[in-house]
C-alpha positions in Angstrom: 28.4 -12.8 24.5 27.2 -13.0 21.1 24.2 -11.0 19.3 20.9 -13.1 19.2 20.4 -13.5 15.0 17.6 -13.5 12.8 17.0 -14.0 9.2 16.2 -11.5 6.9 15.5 -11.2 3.1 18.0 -8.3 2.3 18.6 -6.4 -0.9 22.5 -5.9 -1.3 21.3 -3.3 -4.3 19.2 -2.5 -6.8 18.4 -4.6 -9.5 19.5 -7.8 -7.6 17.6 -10.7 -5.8 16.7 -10.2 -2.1 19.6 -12.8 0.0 18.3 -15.0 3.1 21.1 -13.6 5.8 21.6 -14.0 9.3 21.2 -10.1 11.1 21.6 -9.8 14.8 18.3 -9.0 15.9 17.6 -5.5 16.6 17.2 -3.5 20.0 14.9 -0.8 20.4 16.0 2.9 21.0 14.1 5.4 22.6 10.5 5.5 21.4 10.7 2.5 19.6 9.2 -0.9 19.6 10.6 -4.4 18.6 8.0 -6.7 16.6 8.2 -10.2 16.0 6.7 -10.4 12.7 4.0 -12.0 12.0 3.2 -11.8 9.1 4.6 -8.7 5.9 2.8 -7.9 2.5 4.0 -7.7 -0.8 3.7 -4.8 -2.2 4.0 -3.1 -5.4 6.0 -0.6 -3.6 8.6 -3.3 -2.6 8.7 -3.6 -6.6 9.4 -0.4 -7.2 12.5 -1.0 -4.3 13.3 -3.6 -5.3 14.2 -2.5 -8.9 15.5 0.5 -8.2 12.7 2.8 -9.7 12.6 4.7 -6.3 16.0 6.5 -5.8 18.7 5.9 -3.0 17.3 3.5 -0.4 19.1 2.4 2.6 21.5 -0.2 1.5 21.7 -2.9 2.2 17.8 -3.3 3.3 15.3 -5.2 4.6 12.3 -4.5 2.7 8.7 -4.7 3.6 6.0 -2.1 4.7 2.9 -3.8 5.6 3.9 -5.3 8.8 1.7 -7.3 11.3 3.4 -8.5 14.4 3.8 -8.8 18.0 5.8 -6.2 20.3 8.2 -8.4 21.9 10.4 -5.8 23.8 9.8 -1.8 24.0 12.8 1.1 24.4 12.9 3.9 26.2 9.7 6.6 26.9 7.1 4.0 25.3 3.8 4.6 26.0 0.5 3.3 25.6 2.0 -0.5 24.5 2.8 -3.1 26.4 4.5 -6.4 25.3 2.4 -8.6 23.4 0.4 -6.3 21.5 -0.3 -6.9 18.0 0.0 -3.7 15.5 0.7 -3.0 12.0 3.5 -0.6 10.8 3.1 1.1 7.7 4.9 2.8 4.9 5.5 6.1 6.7 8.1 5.5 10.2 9.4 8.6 10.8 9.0 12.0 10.7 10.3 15.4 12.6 7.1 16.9 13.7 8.8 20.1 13.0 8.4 20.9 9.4 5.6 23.1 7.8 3.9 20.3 6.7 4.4 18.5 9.8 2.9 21.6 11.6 -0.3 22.0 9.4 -1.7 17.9 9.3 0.7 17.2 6.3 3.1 15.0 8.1 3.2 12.6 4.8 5.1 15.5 3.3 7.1 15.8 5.5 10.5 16.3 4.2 12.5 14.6 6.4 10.6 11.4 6.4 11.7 7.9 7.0 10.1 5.0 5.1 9.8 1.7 6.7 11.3 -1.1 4.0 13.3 1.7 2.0 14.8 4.5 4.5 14.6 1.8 7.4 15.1 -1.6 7.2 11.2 -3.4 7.2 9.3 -6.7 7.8 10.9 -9.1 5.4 12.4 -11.0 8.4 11.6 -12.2 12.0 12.1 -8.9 13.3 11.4 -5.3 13.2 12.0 -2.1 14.6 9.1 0.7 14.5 8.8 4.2 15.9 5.9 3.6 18.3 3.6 6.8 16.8 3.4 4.9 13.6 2.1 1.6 14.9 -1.6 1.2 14.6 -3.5 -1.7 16.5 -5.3 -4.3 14.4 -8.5 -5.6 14.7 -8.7 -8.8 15.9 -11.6 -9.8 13.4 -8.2 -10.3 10.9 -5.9 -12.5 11.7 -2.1 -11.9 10.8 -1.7 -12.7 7.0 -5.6 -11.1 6.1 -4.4 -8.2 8.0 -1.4 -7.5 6.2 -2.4 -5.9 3.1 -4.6 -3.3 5.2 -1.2 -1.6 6.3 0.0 -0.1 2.5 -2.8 -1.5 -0.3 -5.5 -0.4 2.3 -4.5 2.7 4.0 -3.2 4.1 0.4 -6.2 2.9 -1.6 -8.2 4.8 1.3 -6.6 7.9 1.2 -6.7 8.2 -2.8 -10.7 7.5 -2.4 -11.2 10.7 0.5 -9.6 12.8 -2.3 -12.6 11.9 -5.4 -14.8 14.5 -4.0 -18.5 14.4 -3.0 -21.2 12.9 -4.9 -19.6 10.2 -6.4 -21.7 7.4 -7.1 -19.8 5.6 -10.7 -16.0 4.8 -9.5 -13.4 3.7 -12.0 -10.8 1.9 -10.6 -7.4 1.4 -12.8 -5.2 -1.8 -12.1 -7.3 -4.4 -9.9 -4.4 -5.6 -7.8 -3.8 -5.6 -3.9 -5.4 -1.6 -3.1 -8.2 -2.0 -6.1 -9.5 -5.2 -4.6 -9.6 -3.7 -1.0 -11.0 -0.4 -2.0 -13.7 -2.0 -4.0 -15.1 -3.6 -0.9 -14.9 -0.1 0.5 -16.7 1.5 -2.1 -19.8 -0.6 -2.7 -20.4 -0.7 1.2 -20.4 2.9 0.8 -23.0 2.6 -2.2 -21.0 3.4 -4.8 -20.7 1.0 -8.1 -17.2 0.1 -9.3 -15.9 -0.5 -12.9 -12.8 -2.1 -12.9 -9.9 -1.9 -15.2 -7.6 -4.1 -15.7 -4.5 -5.0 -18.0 -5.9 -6.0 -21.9 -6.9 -9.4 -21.7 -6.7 -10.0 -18.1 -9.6 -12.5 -17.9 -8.9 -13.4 -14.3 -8.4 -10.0 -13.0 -12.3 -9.1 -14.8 -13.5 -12.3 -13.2 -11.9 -11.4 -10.0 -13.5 -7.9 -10.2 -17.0 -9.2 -10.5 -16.8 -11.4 -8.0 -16.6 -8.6 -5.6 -19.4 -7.0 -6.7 -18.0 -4.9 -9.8 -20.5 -3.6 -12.1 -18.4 -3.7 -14.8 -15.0 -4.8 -15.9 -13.3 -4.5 -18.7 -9.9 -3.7 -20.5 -8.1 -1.0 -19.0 -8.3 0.6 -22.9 -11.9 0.6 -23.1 -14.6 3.5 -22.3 -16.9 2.2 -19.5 -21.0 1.8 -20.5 -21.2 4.5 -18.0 -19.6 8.2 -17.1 -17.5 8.1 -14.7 -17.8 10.8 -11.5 -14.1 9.6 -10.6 -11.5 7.4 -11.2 -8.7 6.3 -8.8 -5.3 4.9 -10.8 -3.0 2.1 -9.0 -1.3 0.3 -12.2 2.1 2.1 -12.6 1.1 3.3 -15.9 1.0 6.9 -17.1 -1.0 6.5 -20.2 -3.7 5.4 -18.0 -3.7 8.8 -17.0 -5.6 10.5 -20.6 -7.6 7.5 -20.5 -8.8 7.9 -17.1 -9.8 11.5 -18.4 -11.4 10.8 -21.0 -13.8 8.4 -18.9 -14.7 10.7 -16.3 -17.7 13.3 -17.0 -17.4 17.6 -16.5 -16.1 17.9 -13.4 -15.3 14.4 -12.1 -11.8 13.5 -10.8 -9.0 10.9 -11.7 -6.7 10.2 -8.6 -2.7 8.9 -8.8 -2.7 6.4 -6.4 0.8 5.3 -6.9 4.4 6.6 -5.8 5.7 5.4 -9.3 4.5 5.8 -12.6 5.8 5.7 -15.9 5.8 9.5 -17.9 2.6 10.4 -18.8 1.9 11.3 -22.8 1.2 14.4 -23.8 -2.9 14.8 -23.8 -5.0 17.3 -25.9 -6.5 20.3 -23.4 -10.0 19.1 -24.0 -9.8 16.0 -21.6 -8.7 17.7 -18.8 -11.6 21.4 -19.5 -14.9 21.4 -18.1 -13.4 21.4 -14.4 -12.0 18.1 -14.0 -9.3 17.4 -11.6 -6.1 15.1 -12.0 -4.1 14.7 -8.3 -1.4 12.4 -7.0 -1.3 10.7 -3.5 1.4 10.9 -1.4 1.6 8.6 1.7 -0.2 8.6 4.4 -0.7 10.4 7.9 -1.7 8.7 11.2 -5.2 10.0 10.7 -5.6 8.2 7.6 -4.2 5.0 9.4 -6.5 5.3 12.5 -9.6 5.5 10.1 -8.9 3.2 7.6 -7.9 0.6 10.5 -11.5 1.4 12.1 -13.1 1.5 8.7 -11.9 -1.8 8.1 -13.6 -4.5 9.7 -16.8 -2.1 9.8 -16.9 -2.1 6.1 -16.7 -6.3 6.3 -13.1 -5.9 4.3 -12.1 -9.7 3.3 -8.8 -9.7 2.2 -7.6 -12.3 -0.7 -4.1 -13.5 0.0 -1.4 -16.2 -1.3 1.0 -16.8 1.4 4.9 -17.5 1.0 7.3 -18.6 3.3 10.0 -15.6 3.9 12.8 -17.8 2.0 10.0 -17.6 -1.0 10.4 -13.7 -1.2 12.1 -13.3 -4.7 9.2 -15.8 -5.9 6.3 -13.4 -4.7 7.7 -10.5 -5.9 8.6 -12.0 -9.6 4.6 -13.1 -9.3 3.4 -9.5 -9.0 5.8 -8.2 -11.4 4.1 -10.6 -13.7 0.9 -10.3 -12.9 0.0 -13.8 -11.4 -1.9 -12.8 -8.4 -5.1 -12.1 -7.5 -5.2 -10.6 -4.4 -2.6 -9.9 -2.3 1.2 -11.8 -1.5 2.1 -12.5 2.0 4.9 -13.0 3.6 5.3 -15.6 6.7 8.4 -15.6 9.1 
């Protein structure tokens, strides 16, 4: 008897456009679930895949790390699913639990780790395999698509705001894409005002910015009307990074948000004295996932989305390469 298919957008390699294929559709090993997807982000990550910026990824692959679906069949040792349920799968979808890092509540340095949509095939099709540890349930206040861009945009924009430090009441945010817009919800719930920068003549992002509930916003070249206390940086660019500095007062900090950026340029001494602190993110853990997924809908998080049809997947990704959203691309089986 014949394999059941499904279609999948697959990237043969780097540097090429994703191909609609037929895949049989995968069965779950031990401690894993099967998901019929619902609905998968787009995220600058994919990009960064997708163009081969991130060394040796599984080839050929299924991209896609902000999954929202249905568990449709369940292997071996599962517990605490049952069929039905709807969860997200994030970025991080493996990891060996053995590791120093593992061992001390680092598991997103884990140095083994599997990434779902780059080491493992991910949610740019009708169906997906996850390690059940990694799945987090959704809120039901979202539905599919606004749910989406919680599982990579949200959960890394969350973690790079727990590392500004206390006392932070002026936040800079860099790049005002999928995680800036998001985190910006998260922030002025929290009482904090955001100024947003965005690409040099960006009118729509600035407009955009304001809208929910921005300060300021301005080009990403400009000093803000007020001192920063931190800044967080999710456009891929490293001369953000002196820029950034130079914004912040003594003592504030400028978070990397990204897993990509381009080379930083060398920076005189004097924007990094008087105690301030530059840092890079790096994944997430289940913790962050759990809390960011409660934080959510607590917060009153509204996600802005433009949906695509899976055969449309090449056309959402050229769109955030070029800057034409607003908001967040989804993906719909």
């Amino acid at each position: 008897m014949s394999q059941i298919k499904m279609r999948a957008m697959v990237l043969p390699v780097p540097g090429a456009p994703l191909e609609m294929r037929e895949l049989p559709r995968p069965i779950p090993g031990p401690g894993q679930v099967r998901l019929k997807v619902q609905a998968c982000g787009v995220c600058r990550t994919d990009l960064h895949v997708v163009d081969g910026e991130l060394p040796e990824p599984r080839l050929p692959l299924v991209p896609g790390h902000e999954i929202v679906g249905r568990i449709d069949a369940l292997g071996e040792g599962v517990d605490g699913f049952e069929p039905d349920d709807r969860v997200g799968v994030p970025w991080l979808g493996w990891t060996c639990g053995t590791c120093r890092y593992c061992r001390h509540g680092q598991e997103n340095l884990c140095v083994q780790a599997r990434f779902t949509g780059y080491t493992l095939d991910g949610g740019y099709a009708e169906y997906s395999l996850a390690d059940a540890r990694f799945c987090f349930p959704v809120d039901e206040s979202f539905e599919d698509v606004a749910a989406a861009p919680l599982l990579c945009a949200g959960l890394i924009g969350h973690r790079a705001w727990s590392m500004i430090g206390e006392g932070v009441e002026h936040l800079g945010i860099y790049g005002f894409g999928a995680a800036a817009h998001i985190l910006a919800q998260v922030a002025i719930h929290e009482e904090q005002s955001v100024y947003a920068f965005t690409r040099p003549g960006d009118e729509q992002a600035k407009e955009f910015a304001y809208k929910l509930g921005a300060v300021w916003a301005g080009d990403s070249d400009q000093l803000p009307p007020q001192r920063l206390d931190a800044a967080i940086i999710f456009a891929p660019v490293g001369e953000l990074v002196p820029a950034a500095l130079k914004a912040v007062r003594p003592g504030g900090t400028v978070v990397c948000g990204g897993i990509h950026m381009s080379d930083i340029p060398a920076f005189p001494y004097r924007l990094l004295w008087e105690e301030r602190v530059l840092r890079s993110v790096a994944n997430l853990t289940r913790a962050d996932g759990h809390d960011f997924m409660a934080l959510a809908p607590r917060a009153g998080v509204r996600t802005h989305t433009r949906r695509y049809p899976l055969a449309d997947a090449n056309q959402a990704l050229a769109d955030l390469r070029e800057g034409r959203l607003s908001g967040a691309a989804v993906l719909v089986p």
